[in-house]
DOSE-785373 format. One record per residue (C-alpha): x, y, z; residue in one letter; residue number from 0; chain. Coordinates in pm, whole numbers. Example, Ala and Ser with C-alpha at 12.3 -4.5 7.8 and 13.67 -1.06 7.14 Angstrom:
REC     east    north       up   aa     i   ch
REC     1230     -450      780    A     0    A
REC     1367     -106      714    S     1    A
***
This chain:
REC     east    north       up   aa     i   ch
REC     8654    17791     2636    X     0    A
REC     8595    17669     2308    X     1    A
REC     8214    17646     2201    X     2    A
REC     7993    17475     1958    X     3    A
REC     7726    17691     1752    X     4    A
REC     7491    17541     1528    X     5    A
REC     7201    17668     1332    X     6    A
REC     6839    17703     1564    X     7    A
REC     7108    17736     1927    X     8    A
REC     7017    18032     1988    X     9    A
REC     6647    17935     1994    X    10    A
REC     6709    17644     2219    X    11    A
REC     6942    17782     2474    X    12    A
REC     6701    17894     2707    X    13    A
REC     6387    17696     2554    X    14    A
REC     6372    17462     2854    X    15    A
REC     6181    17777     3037    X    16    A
REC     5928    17823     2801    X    17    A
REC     5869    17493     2822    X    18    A
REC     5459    17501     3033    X    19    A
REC     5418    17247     3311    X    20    A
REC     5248    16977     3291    X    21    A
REC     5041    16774     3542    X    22    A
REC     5178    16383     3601    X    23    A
REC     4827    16175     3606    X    24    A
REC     4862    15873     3703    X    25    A
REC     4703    15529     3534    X    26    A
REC     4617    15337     3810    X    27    A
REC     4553    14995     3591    X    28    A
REC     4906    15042     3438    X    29    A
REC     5075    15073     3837    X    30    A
REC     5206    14733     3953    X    31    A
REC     5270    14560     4286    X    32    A
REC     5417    14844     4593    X    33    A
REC     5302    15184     4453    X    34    A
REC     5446    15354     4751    X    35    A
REC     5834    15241     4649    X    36    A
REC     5871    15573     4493    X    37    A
REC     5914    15443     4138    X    38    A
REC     5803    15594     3856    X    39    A
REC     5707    15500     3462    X    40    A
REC     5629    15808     3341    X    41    A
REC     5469    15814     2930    X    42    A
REC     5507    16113     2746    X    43    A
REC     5751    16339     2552    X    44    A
REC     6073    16369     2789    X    45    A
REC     6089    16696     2706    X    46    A
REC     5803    16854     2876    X    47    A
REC     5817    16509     3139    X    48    A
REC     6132    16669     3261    X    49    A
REC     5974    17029     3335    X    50    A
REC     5682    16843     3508    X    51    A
REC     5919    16652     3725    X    52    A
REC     6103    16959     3844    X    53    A
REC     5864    17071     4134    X    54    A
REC     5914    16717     4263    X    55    A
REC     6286    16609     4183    X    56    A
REC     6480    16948     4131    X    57    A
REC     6849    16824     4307    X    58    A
REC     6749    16501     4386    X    59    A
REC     6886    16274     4138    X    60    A
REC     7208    16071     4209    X    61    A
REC     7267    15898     3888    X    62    A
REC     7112    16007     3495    X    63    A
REC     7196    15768     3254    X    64    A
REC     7043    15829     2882    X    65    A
REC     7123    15621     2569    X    66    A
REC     6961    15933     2353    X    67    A
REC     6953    15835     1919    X    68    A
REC     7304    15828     1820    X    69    A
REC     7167    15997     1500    X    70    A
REC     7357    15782     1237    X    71    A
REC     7132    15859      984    X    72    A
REC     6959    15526      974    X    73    A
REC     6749    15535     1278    X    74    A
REC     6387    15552     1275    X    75    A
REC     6341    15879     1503    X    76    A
REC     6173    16124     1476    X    77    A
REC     6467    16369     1437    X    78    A
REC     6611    16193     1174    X    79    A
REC     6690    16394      841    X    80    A
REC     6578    16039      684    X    81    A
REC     6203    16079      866    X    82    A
REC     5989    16356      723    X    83    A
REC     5803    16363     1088    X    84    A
REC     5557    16612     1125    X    85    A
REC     5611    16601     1475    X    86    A
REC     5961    16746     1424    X    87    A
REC     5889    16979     1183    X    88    A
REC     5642    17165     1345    X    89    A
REC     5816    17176     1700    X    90    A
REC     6150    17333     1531    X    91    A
REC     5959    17548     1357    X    92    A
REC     5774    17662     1624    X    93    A
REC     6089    17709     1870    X    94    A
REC     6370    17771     1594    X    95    A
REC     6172    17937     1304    X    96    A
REC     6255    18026      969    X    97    A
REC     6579    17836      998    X    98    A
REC     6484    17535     1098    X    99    A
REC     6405    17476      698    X   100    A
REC     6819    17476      693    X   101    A
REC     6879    17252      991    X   102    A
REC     7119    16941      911    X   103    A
REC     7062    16617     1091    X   104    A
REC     7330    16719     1309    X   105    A
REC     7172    17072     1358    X   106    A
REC     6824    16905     1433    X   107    A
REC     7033    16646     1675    X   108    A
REC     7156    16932     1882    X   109    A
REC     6871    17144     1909    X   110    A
REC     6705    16854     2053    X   111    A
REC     6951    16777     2288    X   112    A
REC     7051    17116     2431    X   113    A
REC     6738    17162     2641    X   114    A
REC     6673    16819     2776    X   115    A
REC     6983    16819     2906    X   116    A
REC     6986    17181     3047    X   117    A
REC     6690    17020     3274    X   118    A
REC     6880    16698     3332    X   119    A
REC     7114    16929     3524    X   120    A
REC     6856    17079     3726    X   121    A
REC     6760    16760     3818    X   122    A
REC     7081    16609     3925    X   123    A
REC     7204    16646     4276    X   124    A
REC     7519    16844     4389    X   125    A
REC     7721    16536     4395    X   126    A
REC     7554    16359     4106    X   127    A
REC     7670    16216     3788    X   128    A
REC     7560    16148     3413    X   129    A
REC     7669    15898     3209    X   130    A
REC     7535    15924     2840    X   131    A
REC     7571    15640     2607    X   132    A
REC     7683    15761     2196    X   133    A
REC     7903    15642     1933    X   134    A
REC     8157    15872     1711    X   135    A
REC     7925    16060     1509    X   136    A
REC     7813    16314     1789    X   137    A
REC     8028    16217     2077    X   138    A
REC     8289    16571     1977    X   139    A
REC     7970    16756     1952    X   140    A
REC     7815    16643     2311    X   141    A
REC     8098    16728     2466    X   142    A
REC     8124    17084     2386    X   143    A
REC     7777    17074     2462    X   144    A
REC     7826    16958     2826    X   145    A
REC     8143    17162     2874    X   146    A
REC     7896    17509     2818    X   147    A
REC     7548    17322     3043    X   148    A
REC     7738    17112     3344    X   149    A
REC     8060    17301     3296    X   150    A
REC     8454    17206     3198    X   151    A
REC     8591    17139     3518    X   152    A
REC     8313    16900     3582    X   153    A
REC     8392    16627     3317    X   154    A
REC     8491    16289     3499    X   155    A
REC     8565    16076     3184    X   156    A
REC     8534    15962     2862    X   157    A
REC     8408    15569     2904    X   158    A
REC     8496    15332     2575    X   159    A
REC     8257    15047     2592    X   160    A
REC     8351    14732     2428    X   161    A
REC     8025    14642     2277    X   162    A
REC     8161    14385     2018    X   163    A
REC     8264    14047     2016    X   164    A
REC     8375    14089     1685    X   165    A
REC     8534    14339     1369    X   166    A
REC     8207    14432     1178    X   167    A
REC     8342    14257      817    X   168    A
REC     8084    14525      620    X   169    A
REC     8313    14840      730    X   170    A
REC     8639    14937      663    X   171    A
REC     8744    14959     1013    X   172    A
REC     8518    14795     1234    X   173    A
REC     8347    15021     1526    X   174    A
REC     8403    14789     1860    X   175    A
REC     8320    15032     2126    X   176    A
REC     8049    15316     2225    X   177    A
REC     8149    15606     2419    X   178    A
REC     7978    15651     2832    X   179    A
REC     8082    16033     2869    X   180    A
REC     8037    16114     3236    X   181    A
REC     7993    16455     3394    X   182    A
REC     7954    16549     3757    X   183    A
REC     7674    16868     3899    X   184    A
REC     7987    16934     4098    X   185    A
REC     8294    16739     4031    X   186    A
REC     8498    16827     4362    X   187    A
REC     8194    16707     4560    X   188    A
REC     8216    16355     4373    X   189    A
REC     8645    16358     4334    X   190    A
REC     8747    16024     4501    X   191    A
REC     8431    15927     4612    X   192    A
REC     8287    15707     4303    X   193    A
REC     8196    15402     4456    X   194    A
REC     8458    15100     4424    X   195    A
REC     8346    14773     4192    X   196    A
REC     8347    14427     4407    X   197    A
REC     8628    14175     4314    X   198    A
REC     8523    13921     4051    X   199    A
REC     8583    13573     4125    X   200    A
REC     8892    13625     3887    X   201    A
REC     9050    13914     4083    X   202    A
REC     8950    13666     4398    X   203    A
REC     9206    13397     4298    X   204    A
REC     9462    13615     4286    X   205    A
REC     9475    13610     4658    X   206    A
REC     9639    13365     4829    X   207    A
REC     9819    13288     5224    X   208    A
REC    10190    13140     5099    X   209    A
REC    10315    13237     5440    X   210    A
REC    10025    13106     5638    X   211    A
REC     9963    13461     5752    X   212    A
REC     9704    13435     6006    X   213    A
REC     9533    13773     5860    X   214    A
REC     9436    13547     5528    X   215    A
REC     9506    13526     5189    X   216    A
REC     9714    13836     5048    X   217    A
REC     9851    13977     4715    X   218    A
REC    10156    14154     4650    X   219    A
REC    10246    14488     4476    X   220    A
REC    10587    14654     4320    X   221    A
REC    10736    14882     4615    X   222    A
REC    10916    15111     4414    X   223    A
REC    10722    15418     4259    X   224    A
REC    10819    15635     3941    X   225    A
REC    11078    15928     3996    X   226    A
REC    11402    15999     4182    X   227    A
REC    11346    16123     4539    X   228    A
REC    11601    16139     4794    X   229    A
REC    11506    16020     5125    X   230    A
REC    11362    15708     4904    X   231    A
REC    11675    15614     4744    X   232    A
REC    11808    15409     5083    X   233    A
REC    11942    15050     5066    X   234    A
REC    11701    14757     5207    X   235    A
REC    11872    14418     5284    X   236    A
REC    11648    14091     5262    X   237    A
REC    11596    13834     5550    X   238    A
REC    11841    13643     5385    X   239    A
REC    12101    13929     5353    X   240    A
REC    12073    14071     4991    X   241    A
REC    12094    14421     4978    X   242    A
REC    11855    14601     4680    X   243    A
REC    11893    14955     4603    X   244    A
REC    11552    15094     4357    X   245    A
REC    11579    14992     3993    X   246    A
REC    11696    15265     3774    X   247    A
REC    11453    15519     3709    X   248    A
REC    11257    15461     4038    X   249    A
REC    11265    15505     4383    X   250    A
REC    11152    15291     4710    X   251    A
REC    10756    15365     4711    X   252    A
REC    10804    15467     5092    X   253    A
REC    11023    15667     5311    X   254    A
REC    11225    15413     5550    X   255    A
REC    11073    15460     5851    X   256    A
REC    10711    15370     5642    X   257    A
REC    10884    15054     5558    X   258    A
REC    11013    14911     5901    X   259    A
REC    10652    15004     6037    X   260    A
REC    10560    14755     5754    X   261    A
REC    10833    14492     5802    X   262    A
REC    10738    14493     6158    X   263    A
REC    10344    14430     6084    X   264    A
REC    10443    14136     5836    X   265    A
REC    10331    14355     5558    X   266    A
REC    10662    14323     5341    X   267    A
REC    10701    14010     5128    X   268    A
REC    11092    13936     5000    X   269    A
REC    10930    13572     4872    X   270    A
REC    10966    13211     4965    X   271    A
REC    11316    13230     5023    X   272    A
REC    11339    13542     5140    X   273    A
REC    11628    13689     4877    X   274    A
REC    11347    13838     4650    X   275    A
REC    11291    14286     4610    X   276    A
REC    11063    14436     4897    X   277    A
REC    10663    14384     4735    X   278    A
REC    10402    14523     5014    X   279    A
REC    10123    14263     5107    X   280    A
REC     9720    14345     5039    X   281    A
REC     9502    14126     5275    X   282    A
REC     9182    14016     5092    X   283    A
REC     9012    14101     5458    X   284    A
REC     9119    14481     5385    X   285    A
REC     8974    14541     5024    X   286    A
REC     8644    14694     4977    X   287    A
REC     8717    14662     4592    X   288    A
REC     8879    14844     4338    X   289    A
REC     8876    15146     4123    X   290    A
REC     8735    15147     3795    X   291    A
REC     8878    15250     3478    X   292    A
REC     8774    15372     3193    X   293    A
REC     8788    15055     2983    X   294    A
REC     8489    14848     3012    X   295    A
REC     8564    14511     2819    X   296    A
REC     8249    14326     2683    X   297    A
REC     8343    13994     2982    X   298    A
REC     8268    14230     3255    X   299    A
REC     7981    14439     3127    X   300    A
REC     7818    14265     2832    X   301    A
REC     7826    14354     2465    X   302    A
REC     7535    14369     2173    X   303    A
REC     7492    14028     2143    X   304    A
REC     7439    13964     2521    X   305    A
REC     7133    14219     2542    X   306    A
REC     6988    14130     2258    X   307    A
REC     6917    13750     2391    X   308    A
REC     6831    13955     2665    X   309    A
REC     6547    14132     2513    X   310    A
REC     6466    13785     2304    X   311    A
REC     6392    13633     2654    X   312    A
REC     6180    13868     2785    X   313    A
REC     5992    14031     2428    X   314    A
REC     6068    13686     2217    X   315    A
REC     6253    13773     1887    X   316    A
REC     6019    13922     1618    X   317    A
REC     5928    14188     1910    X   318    A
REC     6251    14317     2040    X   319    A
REC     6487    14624     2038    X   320    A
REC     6782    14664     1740    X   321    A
REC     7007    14839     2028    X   322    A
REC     6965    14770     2380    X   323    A
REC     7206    14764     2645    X   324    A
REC     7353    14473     2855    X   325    A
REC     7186    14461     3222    X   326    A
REC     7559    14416     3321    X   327    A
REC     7645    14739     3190    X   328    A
REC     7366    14931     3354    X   329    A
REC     7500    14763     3646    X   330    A
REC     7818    14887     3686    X   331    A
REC     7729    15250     3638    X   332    A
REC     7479    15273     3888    X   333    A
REC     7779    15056     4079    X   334    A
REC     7984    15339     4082    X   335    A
REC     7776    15601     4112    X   336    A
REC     7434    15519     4382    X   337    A
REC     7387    15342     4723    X   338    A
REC     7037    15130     4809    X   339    A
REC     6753    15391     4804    X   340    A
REC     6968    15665     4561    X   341    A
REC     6719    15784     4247    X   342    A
REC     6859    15689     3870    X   343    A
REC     6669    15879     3608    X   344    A
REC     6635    15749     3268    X   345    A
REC     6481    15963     3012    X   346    A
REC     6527    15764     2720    X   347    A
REC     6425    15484     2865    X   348    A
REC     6433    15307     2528    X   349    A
REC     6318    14861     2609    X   350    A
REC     6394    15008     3023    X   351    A
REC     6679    14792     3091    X   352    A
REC     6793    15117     3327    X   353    A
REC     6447    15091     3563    X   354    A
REC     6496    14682     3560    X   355    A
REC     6853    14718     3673    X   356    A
REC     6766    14997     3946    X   357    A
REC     6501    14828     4067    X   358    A
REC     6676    14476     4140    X   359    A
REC     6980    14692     4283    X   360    A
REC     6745    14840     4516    X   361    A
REC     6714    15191     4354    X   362    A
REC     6485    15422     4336    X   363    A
REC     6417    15545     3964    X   364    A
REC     6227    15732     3669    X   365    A
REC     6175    15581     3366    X   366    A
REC     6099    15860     3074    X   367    A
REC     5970    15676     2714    X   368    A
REC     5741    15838     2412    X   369    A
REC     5611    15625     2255    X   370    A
REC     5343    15349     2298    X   371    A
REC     5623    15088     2427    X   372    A
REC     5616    15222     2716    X   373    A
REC     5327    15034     2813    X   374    A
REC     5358    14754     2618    X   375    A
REC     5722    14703     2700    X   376    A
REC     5860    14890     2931    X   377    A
REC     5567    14859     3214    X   378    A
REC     5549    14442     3088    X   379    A
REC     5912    14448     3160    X   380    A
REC     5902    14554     3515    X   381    A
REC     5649    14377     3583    X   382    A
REC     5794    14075     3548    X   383    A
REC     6098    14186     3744    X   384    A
REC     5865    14226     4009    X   385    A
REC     5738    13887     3941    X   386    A
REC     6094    13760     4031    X   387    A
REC     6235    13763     3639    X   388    A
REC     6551    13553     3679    X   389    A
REC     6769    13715     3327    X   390    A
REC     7031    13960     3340    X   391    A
REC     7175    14031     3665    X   392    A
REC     6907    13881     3832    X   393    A
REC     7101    13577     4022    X   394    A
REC     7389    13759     4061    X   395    A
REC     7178    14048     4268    X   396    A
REC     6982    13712     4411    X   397    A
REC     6658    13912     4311    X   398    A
REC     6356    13705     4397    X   399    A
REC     6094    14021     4333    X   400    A
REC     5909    14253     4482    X   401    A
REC     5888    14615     4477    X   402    A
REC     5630    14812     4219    X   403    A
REC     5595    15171     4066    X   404    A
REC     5351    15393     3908    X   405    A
REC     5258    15454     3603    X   406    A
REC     5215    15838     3474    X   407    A
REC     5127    16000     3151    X   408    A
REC     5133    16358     3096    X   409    A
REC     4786    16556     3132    X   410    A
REC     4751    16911     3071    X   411    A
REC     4959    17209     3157    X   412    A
REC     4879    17407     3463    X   413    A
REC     4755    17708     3293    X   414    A
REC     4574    17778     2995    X   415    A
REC     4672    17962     2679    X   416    A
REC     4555    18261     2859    X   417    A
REC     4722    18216     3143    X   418    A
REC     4502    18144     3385    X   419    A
REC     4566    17810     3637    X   420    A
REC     4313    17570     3445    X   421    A
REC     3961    17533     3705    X   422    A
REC     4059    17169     3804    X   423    A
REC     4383    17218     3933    X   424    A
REC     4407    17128     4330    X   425    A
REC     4573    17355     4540    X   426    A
REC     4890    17102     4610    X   427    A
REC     4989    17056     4251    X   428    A
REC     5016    17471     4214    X   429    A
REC     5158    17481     4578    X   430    A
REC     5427    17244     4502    X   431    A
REC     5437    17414     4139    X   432    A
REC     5457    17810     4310    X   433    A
REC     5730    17663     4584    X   434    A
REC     5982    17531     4286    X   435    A
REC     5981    17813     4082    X   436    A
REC     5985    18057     4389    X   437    A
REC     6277    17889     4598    X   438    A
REC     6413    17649     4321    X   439    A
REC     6370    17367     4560    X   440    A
REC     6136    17123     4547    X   441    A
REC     5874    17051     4857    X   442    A
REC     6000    16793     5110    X   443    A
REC     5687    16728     5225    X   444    A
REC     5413    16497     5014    X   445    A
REC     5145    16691     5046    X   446    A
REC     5061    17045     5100    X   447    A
REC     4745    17137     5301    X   448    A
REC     4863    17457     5473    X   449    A
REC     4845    17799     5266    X   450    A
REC     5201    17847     5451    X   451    A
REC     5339    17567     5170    X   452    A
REC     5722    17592     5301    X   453    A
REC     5988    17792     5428    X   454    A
REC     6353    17849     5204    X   455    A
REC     6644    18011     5354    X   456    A
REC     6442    18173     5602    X   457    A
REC     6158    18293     5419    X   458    A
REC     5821    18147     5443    X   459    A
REC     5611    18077     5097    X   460    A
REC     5197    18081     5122    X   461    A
REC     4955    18046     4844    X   462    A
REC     4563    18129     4860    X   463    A
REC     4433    17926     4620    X   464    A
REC     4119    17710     4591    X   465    A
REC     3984    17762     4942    X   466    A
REC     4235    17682     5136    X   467    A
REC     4110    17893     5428    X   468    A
REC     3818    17675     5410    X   469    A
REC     3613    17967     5196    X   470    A
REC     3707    18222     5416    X   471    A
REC     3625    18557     5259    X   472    A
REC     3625    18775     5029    X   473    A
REC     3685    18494     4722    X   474    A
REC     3716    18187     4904    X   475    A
REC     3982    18366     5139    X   476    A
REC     4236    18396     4805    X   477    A
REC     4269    18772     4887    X   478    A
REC     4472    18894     5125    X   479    A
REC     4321    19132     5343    X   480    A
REC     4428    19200     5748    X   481    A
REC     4169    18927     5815    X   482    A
REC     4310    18664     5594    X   483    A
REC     4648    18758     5741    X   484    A
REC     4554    18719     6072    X   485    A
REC     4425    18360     5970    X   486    A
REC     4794    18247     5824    X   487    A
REC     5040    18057     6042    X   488    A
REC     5272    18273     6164    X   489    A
REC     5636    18289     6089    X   490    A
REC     5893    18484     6210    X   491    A
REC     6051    18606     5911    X   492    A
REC     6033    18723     5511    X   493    A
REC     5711    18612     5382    X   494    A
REC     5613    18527     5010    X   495    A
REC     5273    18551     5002    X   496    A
REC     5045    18459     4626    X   497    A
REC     4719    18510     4626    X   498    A
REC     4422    18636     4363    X   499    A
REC     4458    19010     4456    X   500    A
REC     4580    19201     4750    X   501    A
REC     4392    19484     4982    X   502    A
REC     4657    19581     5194    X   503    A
REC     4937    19881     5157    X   504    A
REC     5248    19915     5100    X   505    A
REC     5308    19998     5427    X   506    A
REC     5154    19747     5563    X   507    A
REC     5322    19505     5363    X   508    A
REC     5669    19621     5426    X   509    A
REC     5578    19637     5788    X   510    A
REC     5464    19280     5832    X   511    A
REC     5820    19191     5616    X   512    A
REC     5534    19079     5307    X   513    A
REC     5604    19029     4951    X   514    A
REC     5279    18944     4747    X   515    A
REC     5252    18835     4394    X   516    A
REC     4936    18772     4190    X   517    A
REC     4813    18430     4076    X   518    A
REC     4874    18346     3824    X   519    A
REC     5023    18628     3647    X   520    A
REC     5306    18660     3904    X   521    A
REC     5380    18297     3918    X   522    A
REC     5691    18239     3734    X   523    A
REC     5701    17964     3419    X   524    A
REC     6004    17838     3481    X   525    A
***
């Protein structure tokens, strides 16, 4: 398989691990309307937002979409070659070193892509998809980047976005389209089962009832198919007597016996006067919808122009975004790719058309954004979706409001340069915390007041920490002696057991079917 090196990769292959966890805090003042929906704003880097969502949403994501910087040199991010950030510069130095005085913009694009997106995929679920929004500039190089993270086999398509009305006169051949590259966690688990789009009312004309069918209005098809094949080379004469044999180059698109089954049901149209080639009826009753492509014109999804007024609306002019995306075209990839309750993760959440669209389409979601915006524009903006915000897709979802999420920013890791869990950590953020990086699954349950945290494939996970024996001792029952183990629910099974220290043998451990670690220096950091 062909692969894509770059000056600082090898620093930021594997720098999603060494990335520390971070505690989600929520601001209860920013939180809006029902804080129970399971939404979530969350403030912060998305970098190290990512890690901290892990121990909650590790395989649960249906649908990422991301509109990352498209890095054309003119952008004011902080990755830019253009943008002598101190931010940047001391994070690559830190993770890439020496070389990162070398990096292109390109090299600096890359290496700040390559990890977020390594925990994007440990986020997604086992039949979830990603669709990430770029132009030409680095759509070669973020595909050889998702071929080696999500895998070759598991690229769906290549999405060209019509995003003009119009050549751009300034350029010497005008850019009309973005690129949607889509990926799968596991494409055979999503292969044929993409959701289908609903008709438009244009695709709804085309059905009508000429022969008063009492099934309803129809549409007709071609019944011949591409190829030569013998037992579908046969002669078909019309109601009126015309005979037809397949035009040259094609065959019948059915054996005969398929065909009288569908003369017999009325399902074969030969036209008004009944002298016309075979064409097989579609009843409007029988269509769910139809199958996407992968061209999206600007009159179904949108284009520039359309979100901007968008974001004028809502933000007024002077205080909008230079690139946001069309609600409609938000709306027809979590179309294809969620049901009502699925979870859509944005982490460049950007003006949040993503969480506005989710939310009026009944989704669950995660909003990731940096920068200050996201409470002055991002939170405003769902707000007033909640409100009942009638823009975008809002009439055409018949959204009237409701709904609400919380609002997080990032607090402090869960240990301390040393090490150590920090004092004011409560035992269910480390339980939830130990479970993930033990098992790799998140908890299922919300809260976690048992020291027997959860069972995975069999084997049960407990964690002495912070009295949960209710200050049983020796050290607030966080050692485990043969009274503390008497004390822990029982399971009947392989046992994971952390805890501050440990007084019993060997023997005794492998007896009782015990592993122990220490806290914290046995809890894992990624």
């Amino acid at each position: 398989m062909p692969t894509l090196e770059w000056i600082g990769k090898k620093a930021v292959v594997n720098h999603h691990r060494d990335v520390p966890f971070h505690l989600l805090e929520e601001v209860p003042e920013l939180s809006f309307g029902d804080k129970d929906t399971g939404n979530l704003l969350v403030q912060g880097d998305n970098l190290t937002a990512l890690k901290a969502l892990l121990p909650y949403y590790a395989g649960k994501v249906k649908c990422i979409y991301i509109d990352p910087p498209y890095n054309t040199g003119n952008e004011n991010w902080v990755y830019n070659d253009n943008v002598n950030d101190p931010q940047i510069k001391e994070w690559l130095g830190n993770v890439v070193g020496k070389e990162a005085e070398d990096l292109s913009r390109h090299d600096k694009w890359l290496c700040m892509m390559y990890p977020r997106l390594k925990l994007l995929h440990q986020l997604l679920k086992d039949d979830g998809v990603i669709f990430i929004s770029l132009d030409d500039i680095e759509v070669s190089s973020l595909r050889l980047m998702m071929d080696e993270i999500f895998g070759v086999k598991n690229f769906v398509a290549n999405v060209v976005w019509q995003k003009r009305t119009s050549p751009d006169s300034r350029a010497t051949l005008g850019a009309g389209h973005d690129h949607i590259i889509v990926y799968a966690k596991e494409f055979e688990k999503i292969r044929g089962y993409l959701n289908q789009l609903p008709l438009s009312e244009k695709q709804k004309n085309l059905y009508s009832n000429l022969d008063n069918d009492p099934r309803g209005p129809w549409t007709s098809t071609d019944f011949t198919a591409q190829g030569w094949r013998p037992n579908q080379m046969y002669e078909i004469t019309t109601p009126s007597g015309i005979k037809y044999l397949p035009p040259s180059g094609r065959c019948w698109k059915n054996v005969e016996t398929v065909l009288e089954g569908f003369i017999a049901d009325g399902r074969i149209w030969f036209g008004a006067k009944g002298n016309a080639r075979p064409r097989i009826k579609s009843f409007f009753s029988e269509i769910e919808g139809y199958t996407a492509w992968t061209w999206w014109t600007n009159v179904e999804v949108g284009h520039n122009q359309e979100a901007k007024k968008e974001m004028n609306v809502l933000f007024g002019a002077t205080d909008a975004f230079d690139t946001p995306k069309p609600e409609r075209l938000i709306q027809r990839i979590i179309q294809l790719a969620t049901k009502a309750g699925d979870i859509v993760l944005d982490s460049f959440l950007g003006s949040g058309t993503t969480c506005a669209v989710a939310h009026k389409m009944n989704r669950r979601y995660i909003g990731i954004e940096l920068g200050e915006h996201c409470e002055t524009h991002c939170a405003v903006r769902m707000k007033k979706v909640i409100e009942g915000e009638q823009g975008g897709i809002s009439k055409e979802q018949n959204w009237k409001g409701g709904g609400g999420f919380r609002y997080y920013r990032l607090g402090k890791p869960l240990f301390d340069e040393s090490g150590k869990v920090y004092k004011r950590i409560t035992f269910s953020k480390l339980a939830r915390h130990v479970f993930f990086t033990e098992t790799g699954h998140p908890l299922e349950k919300e809260h976690c007041d048992s020291s027997m945290i959860g069972t995975y494939n069999n084997t049960a996970v407990y964690l002495l920490f912070n009295g949960i024996l209710k200050d049983k001792k020796p050290d607030s029952g966080n050692v485990l002696t043969g009274k503390i183990l008497a004390l822990l629910p029982e399971h009947d099974g392989p046992k994971v057991i952390y805890g501050t220290a440990c007084r019993l043998s060997p023997v005794k451990l492998r007896n009782a079917n015990i592993v122990f670690k220490q806290v914290p220096y046995e809890i894992k950091a990624d």
